[in-house]
C-alpha positions, 0 to 999 in steps of 0.5 A, spaced: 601 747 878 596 743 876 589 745 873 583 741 876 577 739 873 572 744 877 576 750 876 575 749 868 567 751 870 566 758 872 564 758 881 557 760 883 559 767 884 560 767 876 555 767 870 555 766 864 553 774 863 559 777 867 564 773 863 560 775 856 560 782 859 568 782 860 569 779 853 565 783 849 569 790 852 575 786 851 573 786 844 571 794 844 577 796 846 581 792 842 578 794 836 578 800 838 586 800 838 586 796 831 581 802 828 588 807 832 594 803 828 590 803 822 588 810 822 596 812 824 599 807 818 594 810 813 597 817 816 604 815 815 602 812 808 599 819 806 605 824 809 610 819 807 610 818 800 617 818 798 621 814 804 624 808 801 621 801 800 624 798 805 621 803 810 614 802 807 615 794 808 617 795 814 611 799 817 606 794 813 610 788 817 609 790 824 601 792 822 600 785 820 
């Protein structure tokens, strides 16, 4: 499948708004799933104290 010139430019049914919209509620909602995670892993951190290092590393490593 090849991709052509003209379908790299948005049609005249687009604006450059409507793709800025879409783009910006992609970023909301993926913040707002990060802002999830963290708030999860702080959570473990704080209740689980005393599981291994191993555990601990692993959490952080599946974070990042």
């Amino acid at each position: 499948m090849s991709v052509t010139t003209s379908s790299l430019y948005p049609s005249a049914g687009q604006s450059l708004h409507n793709t800025l919209g879409a783009a910006f509620l992609g970023v909301v909602f993926a913040s707002i799933l990060f802002g999830i995670t963290n708030l999860h892993v702080f959570l473990y951190y704080r209740q689980y104290q005393k599981d291994s290092r191993l555990q601990n590393l692993s959490v952080s490593h599946v974070v990042l």
